[in-house]
N, C-alpha and C positions, 0 to 999 in steps of 0.2 A: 532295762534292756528290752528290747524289743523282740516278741515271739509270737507263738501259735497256740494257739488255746490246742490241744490235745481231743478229736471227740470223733469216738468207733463209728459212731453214726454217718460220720461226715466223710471219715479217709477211706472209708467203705468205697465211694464214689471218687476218691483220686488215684487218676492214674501215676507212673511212676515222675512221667515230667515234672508233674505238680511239687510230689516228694521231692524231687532235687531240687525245683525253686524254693521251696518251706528251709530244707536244708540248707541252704546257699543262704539263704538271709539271716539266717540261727547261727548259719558258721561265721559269717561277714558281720554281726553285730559284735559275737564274739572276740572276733579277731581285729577289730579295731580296738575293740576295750584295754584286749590285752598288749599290743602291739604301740599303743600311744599312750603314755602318761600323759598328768596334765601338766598344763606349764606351771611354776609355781608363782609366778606372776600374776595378779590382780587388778584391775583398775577400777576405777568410779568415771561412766558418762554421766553427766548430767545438762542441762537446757533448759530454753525457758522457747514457748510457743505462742508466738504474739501475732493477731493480725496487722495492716498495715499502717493503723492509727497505732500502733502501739500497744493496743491491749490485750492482755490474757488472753488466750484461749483455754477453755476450763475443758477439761475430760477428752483433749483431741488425743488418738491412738499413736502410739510411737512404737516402731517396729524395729530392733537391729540386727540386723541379716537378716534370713527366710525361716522368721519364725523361731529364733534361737530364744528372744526375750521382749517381751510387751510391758511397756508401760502408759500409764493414763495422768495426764499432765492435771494439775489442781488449781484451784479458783485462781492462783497464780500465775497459771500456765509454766509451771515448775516441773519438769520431768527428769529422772535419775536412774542410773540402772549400775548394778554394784558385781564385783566377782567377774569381770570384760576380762579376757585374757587378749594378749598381743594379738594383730592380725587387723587387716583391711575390712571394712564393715560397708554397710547401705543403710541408711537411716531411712526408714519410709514413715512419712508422717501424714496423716489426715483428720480429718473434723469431718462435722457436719456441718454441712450448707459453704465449706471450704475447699478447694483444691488439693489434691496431694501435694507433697512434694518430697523430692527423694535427697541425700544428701551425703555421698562418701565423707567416712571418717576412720582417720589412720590411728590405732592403739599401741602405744609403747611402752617404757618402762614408765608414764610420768599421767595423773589423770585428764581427762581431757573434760574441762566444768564450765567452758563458755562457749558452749552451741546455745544461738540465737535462729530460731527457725522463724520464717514470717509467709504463712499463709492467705493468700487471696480470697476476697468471696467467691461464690462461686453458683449460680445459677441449677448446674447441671448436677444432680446428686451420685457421688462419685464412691462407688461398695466395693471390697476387695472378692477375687474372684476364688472359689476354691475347688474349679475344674481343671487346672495347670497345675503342675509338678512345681514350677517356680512365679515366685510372689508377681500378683497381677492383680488389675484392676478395671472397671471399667471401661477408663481413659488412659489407660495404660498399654495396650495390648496393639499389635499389628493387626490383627483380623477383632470386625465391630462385635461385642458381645453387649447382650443384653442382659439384665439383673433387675427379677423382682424380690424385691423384701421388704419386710415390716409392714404399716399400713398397708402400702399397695398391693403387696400379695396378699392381705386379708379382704381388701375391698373384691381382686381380682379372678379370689379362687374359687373354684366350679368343680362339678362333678367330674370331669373329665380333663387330663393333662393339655391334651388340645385346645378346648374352649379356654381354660385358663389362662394360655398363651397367645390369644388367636390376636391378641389386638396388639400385638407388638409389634415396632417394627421389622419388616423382613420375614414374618411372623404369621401364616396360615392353619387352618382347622382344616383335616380331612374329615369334619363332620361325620361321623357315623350316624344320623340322628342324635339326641343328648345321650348317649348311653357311651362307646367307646371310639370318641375323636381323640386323634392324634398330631400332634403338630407336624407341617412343613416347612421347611427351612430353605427360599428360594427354591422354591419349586422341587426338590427332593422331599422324601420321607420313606418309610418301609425300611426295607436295609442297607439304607444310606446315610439315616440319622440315627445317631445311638443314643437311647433314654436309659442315664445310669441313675444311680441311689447313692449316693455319697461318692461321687467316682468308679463305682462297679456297676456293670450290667444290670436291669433290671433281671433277666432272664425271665421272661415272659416269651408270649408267641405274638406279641402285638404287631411283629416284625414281617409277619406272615401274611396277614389280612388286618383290613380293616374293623372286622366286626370282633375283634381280640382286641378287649380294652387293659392297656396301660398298668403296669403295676405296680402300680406308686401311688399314694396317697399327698393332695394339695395343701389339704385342710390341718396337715401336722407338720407341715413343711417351714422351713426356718427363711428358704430361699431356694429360687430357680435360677439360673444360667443359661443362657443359650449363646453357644458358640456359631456363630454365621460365616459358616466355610469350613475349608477341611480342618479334622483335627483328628486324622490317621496318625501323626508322631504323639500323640497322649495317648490315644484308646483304639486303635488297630483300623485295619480298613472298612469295618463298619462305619465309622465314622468321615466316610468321604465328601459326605454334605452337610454336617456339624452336629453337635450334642447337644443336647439337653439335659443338665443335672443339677437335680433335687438334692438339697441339702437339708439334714433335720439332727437332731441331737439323739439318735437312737444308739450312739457310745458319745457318749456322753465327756468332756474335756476341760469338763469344772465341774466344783461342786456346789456351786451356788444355788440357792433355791430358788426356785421360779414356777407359778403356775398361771398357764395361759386355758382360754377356755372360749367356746364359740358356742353360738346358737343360735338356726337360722331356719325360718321360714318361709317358701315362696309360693305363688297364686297359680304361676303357670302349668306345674304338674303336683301343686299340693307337695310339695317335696320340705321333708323335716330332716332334721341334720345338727350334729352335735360332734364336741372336735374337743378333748383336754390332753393338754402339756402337761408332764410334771417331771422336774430337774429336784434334786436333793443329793445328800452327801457329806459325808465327814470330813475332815482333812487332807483323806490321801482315795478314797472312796467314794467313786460319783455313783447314781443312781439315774436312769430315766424310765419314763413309763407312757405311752399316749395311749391314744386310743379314738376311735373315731365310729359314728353312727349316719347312713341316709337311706332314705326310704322315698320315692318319688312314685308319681304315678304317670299313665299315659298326657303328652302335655299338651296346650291347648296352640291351638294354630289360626294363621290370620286368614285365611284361605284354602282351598282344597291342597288335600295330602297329593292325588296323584294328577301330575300337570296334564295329563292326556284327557283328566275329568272333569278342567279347569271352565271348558264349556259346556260340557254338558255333567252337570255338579250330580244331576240324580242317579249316574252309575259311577260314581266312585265308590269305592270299597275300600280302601287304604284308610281312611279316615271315620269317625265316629264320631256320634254329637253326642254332648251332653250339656244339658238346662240351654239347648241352642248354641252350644261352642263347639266347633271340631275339634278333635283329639287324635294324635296320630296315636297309633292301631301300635303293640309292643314298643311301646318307649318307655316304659316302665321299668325301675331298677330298683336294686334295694346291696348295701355295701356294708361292711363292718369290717374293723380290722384294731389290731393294737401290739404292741411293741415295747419288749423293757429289753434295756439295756444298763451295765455296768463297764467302769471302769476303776482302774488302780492307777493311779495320779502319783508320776513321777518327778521329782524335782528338773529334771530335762529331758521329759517326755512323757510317756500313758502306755497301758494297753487297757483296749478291751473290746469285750462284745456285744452283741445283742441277738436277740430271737424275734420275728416279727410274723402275724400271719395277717391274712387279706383274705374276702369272701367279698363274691358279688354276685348277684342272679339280675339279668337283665334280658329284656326285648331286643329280639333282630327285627328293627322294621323293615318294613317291603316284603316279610317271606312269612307263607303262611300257608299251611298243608290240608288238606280233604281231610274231613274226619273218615269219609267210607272207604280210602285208599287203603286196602290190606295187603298189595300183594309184595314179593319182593323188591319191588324196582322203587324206590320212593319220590315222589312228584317232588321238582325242584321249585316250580310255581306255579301261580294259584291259579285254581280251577274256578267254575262259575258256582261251586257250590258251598255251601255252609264251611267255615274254614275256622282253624284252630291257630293261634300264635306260633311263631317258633322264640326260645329263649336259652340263653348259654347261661352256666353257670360254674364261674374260676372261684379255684382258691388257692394259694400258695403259699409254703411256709418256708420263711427265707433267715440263714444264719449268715453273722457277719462278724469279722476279729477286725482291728485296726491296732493299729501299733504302731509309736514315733517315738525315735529316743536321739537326742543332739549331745555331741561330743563338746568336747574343751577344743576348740579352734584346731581342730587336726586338718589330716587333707580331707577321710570324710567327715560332715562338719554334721551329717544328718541321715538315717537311716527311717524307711517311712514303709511301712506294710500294712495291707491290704488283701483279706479273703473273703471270698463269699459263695456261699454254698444255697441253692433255689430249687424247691421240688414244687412246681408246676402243675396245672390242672387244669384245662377248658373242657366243658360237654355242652354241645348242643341237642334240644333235647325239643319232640314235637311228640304232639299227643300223650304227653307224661316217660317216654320213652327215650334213652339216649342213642341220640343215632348216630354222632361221630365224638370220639373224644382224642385230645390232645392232650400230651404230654411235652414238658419240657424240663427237663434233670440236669441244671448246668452250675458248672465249680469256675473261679478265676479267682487267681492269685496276682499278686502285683507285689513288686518291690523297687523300689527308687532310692538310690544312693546320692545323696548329696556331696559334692566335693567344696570345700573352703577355695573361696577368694584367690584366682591365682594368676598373677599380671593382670589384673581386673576382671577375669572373666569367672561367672559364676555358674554353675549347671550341674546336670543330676543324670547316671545313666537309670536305667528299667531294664529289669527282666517281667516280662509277661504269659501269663499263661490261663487259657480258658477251654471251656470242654463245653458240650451243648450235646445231650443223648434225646433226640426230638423224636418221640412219635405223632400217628395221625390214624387213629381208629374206628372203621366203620364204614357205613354206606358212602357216606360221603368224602371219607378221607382222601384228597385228590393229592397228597405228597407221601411217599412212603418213608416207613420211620430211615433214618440219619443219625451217622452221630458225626463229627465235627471237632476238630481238636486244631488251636493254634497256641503257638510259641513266636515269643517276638524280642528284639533286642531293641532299643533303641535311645540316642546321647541328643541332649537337648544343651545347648551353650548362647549366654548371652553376655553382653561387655557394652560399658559406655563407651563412648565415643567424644568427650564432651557433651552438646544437646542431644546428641542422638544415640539412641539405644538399638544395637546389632543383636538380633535373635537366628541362632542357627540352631538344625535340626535334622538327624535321619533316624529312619526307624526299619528294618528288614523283617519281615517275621516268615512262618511258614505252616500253610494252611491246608488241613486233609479233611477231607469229607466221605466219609463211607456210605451207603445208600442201602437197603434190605432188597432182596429179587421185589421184581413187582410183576403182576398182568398187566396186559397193556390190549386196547382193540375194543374197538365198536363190537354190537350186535348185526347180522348178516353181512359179515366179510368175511374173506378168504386170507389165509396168510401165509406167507413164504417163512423161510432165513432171516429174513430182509425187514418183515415187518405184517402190513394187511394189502394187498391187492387183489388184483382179480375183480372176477364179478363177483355179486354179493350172490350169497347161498342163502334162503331165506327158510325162517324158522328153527337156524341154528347160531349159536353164540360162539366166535372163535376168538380166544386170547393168546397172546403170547407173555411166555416168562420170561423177561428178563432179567437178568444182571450187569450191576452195573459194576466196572472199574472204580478204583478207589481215585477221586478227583483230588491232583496236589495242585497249589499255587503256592507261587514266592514273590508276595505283593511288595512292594517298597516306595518308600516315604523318603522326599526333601523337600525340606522349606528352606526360605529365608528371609528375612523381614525385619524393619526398622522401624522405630518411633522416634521422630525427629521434635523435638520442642524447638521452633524453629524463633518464636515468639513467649513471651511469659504469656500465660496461661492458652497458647496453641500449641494442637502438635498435626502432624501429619506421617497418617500410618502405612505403610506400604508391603505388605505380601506376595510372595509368589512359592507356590505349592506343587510339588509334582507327589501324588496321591494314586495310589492304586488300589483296587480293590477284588477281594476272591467274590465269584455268584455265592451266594445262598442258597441253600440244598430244595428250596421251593422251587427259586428260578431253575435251577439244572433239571430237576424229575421229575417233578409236578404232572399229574397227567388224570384230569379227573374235575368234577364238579364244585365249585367253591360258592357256599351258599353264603359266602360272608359279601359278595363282588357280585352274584347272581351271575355266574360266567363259566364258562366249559376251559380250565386251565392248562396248555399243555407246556411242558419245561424246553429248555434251548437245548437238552440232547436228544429232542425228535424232530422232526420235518414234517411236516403237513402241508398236502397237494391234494388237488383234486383233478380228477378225470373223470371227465361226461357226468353224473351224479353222482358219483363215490369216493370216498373221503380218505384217501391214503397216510397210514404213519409210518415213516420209516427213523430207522437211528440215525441222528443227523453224522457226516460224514467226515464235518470241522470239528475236531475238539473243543470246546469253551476255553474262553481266552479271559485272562484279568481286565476290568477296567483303569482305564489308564487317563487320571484328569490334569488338564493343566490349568491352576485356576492363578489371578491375578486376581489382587484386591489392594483398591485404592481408598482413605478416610480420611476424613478432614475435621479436626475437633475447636472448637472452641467452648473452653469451661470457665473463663473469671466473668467474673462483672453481673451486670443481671439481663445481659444477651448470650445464648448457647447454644450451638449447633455442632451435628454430628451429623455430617456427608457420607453416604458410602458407592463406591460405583467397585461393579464385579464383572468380570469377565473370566468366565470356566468353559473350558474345550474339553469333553471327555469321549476318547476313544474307544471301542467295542462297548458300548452302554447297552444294558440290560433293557429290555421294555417290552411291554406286550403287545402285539400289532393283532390287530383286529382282521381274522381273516376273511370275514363275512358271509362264515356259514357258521350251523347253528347245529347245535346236541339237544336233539329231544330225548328224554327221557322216560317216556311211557313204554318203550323196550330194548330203550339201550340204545336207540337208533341216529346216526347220524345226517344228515341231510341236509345240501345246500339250500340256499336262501329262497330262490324259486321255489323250491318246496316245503319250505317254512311256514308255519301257520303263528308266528313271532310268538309262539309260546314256549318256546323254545332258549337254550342259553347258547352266546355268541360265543366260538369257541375264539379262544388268542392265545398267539402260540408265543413265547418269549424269544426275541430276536436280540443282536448285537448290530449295533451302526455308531455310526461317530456322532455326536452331538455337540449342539452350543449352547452356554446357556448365556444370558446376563441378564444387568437390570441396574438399578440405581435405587437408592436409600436415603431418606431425611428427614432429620428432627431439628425443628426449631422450639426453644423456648425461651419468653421472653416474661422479668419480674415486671410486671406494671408500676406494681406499685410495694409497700411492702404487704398487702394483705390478698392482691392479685395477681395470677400467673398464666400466662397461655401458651399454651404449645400449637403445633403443626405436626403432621406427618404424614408423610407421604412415601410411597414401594410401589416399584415394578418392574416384570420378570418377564424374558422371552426365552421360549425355549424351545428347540426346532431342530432335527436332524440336518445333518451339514451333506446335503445332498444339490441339485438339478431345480429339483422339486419347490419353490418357496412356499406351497402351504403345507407342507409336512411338520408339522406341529407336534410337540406333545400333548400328552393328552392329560387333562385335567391340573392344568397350570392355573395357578390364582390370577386373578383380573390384577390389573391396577388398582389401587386403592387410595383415597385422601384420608384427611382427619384432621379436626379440629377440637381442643380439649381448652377450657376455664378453670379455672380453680378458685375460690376463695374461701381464706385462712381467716376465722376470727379465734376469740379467745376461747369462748366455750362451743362453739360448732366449723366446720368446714363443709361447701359443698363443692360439688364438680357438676358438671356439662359438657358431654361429648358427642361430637357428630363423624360420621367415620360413612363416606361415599368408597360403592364399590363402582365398577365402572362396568359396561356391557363386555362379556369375553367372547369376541369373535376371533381369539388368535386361536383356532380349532385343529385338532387332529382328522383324519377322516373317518366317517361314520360318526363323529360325535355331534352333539348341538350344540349350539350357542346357550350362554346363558345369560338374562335380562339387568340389567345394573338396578342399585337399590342402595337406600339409605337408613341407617340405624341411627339412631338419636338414646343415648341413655344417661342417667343419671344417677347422684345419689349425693345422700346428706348424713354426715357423722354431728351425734351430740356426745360432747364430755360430759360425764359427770362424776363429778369431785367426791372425795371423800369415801368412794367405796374401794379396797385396795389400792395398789400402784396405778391403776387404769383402766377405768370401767365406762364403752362408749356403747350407744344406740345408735344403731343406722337404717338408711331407709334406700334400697337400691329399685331403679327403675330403668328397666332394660325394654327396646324397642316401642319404647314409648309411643312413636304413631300407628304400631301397630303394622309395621309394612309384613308384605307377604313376598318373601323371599326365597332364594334358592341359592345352594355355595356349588360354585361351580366346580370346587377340588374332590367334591364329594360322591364316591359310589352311588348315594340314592338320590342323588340330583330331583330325578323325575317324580319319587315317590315321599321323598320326606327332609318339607319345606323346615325352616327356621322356627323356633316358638313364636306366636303371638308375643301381643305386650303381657309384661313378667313385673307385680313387686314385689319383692324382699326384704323383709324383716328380720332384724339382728340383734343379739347382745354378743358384745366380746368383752374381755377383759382380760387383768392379770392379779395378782396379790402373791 
């Protein structure tokens, strides 16, 4: 049965809602158990899985219903499954380098022993997905997801969740320098994309800023997902521009043994790194364990660090040589982390958990502090004088339960739970000193009821519930602490149709944010009730205390969407989402300097005006409102043969949208002083105030891939994203939207080695916000060569990666330090992985 692991340490931190979800799923496991016998009726499926010549398919996966029972067809392509109780079924069947294919079958009193399933080739490599409550797939889904695993995510994975992801389709890096990029997903990210761990929250601060890296680990990872569109009816309105979820065995759902193992070195910042799996277990007792090691240093670059020094190279500062190579200036990192987990292996389900921690010390590059600055106000940026690094340093230790346990064909057919408990830790830290620290203390529980088969329709309801206790400590903490607590409902259903598959969905939840008093106000201002006005009084500092109301939203979710198989081996997917989403405790009160963004941040409950030279705040007069998207999503798949393509075209409307607008004046900080642009000595940070306006986005998506031959394969790909307040106005841009982008990729497969060849054009982005610059188009050329070599365990390969091969000098236009911190030079990487 399915439960809670019990731990004082953990309930410490849950509040009472929590308790009634833990409760409700304890009583609902319960009370199915006892409320449904089983039938005393029995059957035998079995089949046989052949492709279209007629032959075996040896080890293709056969699934009946969502996970009830798995089997793996034999050199025969013979598959069988015993103890079937009465009741409507889904047969999902796949291979590799095959098609899915799905397949209703009715169980009665009598066996059912002559399923003949016949599998197509299939070009397009086709992985089941496991960020949906109900059974999905690559090629399976109304909205496009993308899936890396196995080789490719070994070949693909980086220090960083972003860079790892960046060359997917639909698929951008907010670059932070190499140390903490994060993915965008059409033009979103921040707290619009949600980065889970097994389908939970990471509960990190990555959400916050940019220079708060990720906390998740690639290198122990089994597989990545990324959802491209909403997916508020899975994972609440955080997720209103799609997810991204890391899957890895850290509880563990076999006991099979398995050790996997990495180890990698590269030229560009000298960076070592070391990565081991290990799976074990008894009969009914799984074990896992990883553990991972990187150490990097500052990396080398094709050209100047800071673009302003680009002509005149002898006063740049941002950059440092060594033996004649630039090196961008804090790009240096160092990470470790590991994780065991156990579980208890049930004949029709599991529970269990794991303990995992993470540690990183890394470089903020662009920011770097006066060593002789002693006094209180701390220099935001850098001076003409001898300068010190700044560097942050997380760690978090994160507990997780999971629990599945599947009934005897009742109405519920499957009960699926989910907790996770993350104690959180960022300090940015200059001159050896910590001068702001973040905290983040957050719990989420999940529970998803599965209902059996009924008039053809199969689905699952959720109770949700998460908690986030955020603080922000120090000179520079520009959000005051928060805590944040949602509760959500939400019923997912889907039915064939014949070829087309009907997916419906809503989801309501209900979402409060508490805020601590803050001070708020420049140095020499005067201030009312109201907020700062008047003339400025000079040589005094005047703040106001505020408090804030406690902020409620009631965001709500509907989709509806189909996957039509219109053709054998096509389908065509179609979406339409009405997605809402609560602001984010940064966006609403933010009021202060963020050295991650290099930016003076003020929240959408103040107003910022100026009159004659002085910088007014008042509490803004509108209440903050939900965003409200409407998004459409059209895809067009073709998977048999050895021609395949997957089309995507998007069109999303989101109303009262969150975003920062540049008011183009500027917060010096040598006394707290603020002061418009005219009297800005551009040393100074831009202050931007978060606004609400209606927005559009779209763009269009494509992959082609075609077998040449059998040992050759080439792909295409190509994205592009417009995204512009729906205004008067047509250059009203947002700001820092990825360019267009092409790509061309080779493969060739021999017996004992395979190499690839990829070329990936960005294109110049002049679709510009104001006040921002354009950024130059450039092209990446990289490579890389796997050798097998036989006889040392299950699979032991060397590889040999070569990234920016001609050495281009680049700059990402999605990226905060655009101007200060280019791309790495050319990079190779040396490898051993294996298994035994």
């Amino acid at each position: 049965m399915s439960f809670y692991v019990s731990q004082k340490s953990i309930n410490a931190q849950v509040k009472s809602p929590l308790k009634r979800i833990i409760n409700a799923g304890a009583l609902s496991t319960l009370a199915t158990a006892l409320c449904f016998s089983p039938s005393t009726f029995a059957q035998q499926v079995s089949g046989v899985v052949l492709n279209k010549q007629g032959q075996a398919i040896k080890n293709a996966l056969v699934e009946l219903g969502s996970d009830l029972q798995t089997s793996r067809s034999n050199s025969q392509g013979i598959f069988s499954f015993s103890n079937v109780k009465e009741g409507v079924f889904e047969l999902h069947i796949s291979a590799k380098n095959y098609g899915h294919s799905n397949q209703q079958v009715i169980i009665q009193n009598t066996d059912v022993t002559d399923l003949n399933i016949v599998l197509s080739t299939s070009v397009m490599e086709v992985i089941d997905v496991h960020a949906t409550p109900l059974h999905t797939s690559s090629i399976e889904s109304a909205l496009p997801i993308n899936v890396l695993s196995a080789d490719e995510l070994k070949m693909k994975q980086a220090a960083t969740l972003g860079e790892t992801l960046k060359n997917e389709v639909g698929v951008h890096s907010s670059y932070y320098g190499s140390v903490a990029s994060t993915p965008i997903i059409r033009g979103l990210d921040g707290p619009r994309v949600l980065i889970t761990q097994n389908g939970l929250d990471v509960g990190d601060a990555s959400r916050v800023g940019p220079d708060h890296v990720v906390a998740t680990e690639t290198s122990t990872a089994t597989q990545i997902e990324v959802l491209r569109g909403p997916a508020t009816l899975f994972y609440g309105s955080g997720a209103i521009g799609g997810v991204v979820n890391v899957v890895d065995n850290r509880v563990p759902t076999s006991s099979d043994e398995q050790v996997d193992y990495l180890l990698q070195y590269n030229d560009v910042s000298n960076e070592q790194q070391a990565s081991i799996n290990i799976q074990t277990g008894t009969d009914n007792v799984a074990f896992h364990l990883d553990g991972f090691w990187r150490d990097s240093k500052d990396y080398k670059l094709a050209g100047e660090a800071d673009s302003h020094g680009e002509e005149h190279s002898e006063h740049s500062d941002e950059g440092h040589n060594e033996h004649g190579k630039k090196r961008l200036e804090n790009s240096s990192s160092t990470a470790s982390g590991a994780t065991f987990g156990s579980s208890y292996l049930l004949e029709n389900g599991f529970i269990g958990f794991s303990y995992g921690f993470m540690n990183r010390e890394y470089g903020i590059p662009g920011h770097s502090h006066a060593e002789e600055h002693d006094d209180e106000h701390s220099n935001l940026t850098a001076g003409d004088d001898e300068q010190e690094g700044v560097y942050a340093k997380m760690q978090q230790d994160r507990w997780q339960v999971l629990g599945e346990y599947n009934f005897d064909q009742q109405f519920i057919s499957k009960v699926s739970t989910k907790f996770a408990y993350s104690d959180y830790q960022h300090q940015e830290i200059e001159s050896g000193l910590v001068g702001t620290t973040f905290t983040n203390k957050s719990t989420e529980a999940r529970i998803d009821l599965f209902h059996q088969n009924t008039y053809g329709w199969q689905g699952a309801w959720t109770l949700h519930y998460k908690s986030s206790d955020f603080k922000a400590m120090g000179e520079e903490a520009f959000s005051p602490p928060a805590k944040s607590e949602m509760f959500a409902a939400a019923w997912l259903e889907e039915k064939h149709f014949g070829p087309v598959l009907l997916q419906l969905g809503a989801r309501i939840e209900q979402v409060n944010i508490d805020a601590d008093d803050s001070l708020i106000g420049f140095e020499d201002s005067h201030q009312d009730q109201h907020g700062l006005h008047n003339a400025p009084i000079h040589n005094e500092h005047h703040e106001t205390l505020i408090s804030f109301e406690q902020q409620s939203f009631t965001p709500i979710s509907a989709s509806a969407g189909l996957v039509w198989d219109y053709q054998s081996g096509y389908n065509l997917g179609f979406s339409m989402a009405l997605s809402q989403r609560a602001a984010s405790s940064g966006e609403l009160f933010s009021f202060g300097p963020h050295i991650g963004t290099n930016t003076f941040e003020v929240g959408a409950m103040f107003d910022v005006h100026q009159e004659g030279d002085e910088i007014h705040i008042e509490l803004a007069e509108q209440a903050p409102s939900v965003e409200t998207s409407l998004n459409f999503d059209l895809t067009l798949r073709k998977f048999n043969g050895d021609f395949g393509y997957v089309v995507s075209a998007f069109y999303n409307r989101i109303d009262n949208y969150y975003y920062q607008q540049d008011t183009g004046l500027f917060f010096v900080d040598d006394h707290g002083h603020a002061h418009t642009d005219q009297n800005e000595d551009e040393s100074g940070l831009p202050i931007l105030v978060y606004q609400q306006d209606d927005v559009e986005m779209y763009g269009a998506e494509a992959e082609f891939i075609y077998q040449v031959t059998s040992a050759v394969k080439t792909s295409l790909i190509a994205d592009y994203i417009r995204a512009r307040l729906v205004n008067e106005d047509e250059n009203d841009n947002l700001p820092r939207i990825p360019p267009m982008r092409i790509g061309a990729i080779m493969n060739y497969q021999a017996d004992k080695f395979d190499t690839e060849l990829s070329i990936s054009h960005y294109f110049e982005q002049e679709d510009i916000a104001e006040l921002e610059t354009s950024t130059d188009s450039y092209t990446m050329v990289d490579a890389h060569v796997n050798y097998y070599i036989a006889g040392v365990g299950d699979d032991l390969t060397l590889y040999l990666k070569g990234q920016n091969l001609t050495n281009e000098h680049a700059r990402v236009h999605s990226s905060f330090l655009k101007e200060v911190a280019p791309l790495p030079g050319r990079n190779f990487s040396l490898g051993i992985r294996g298994s035994f």
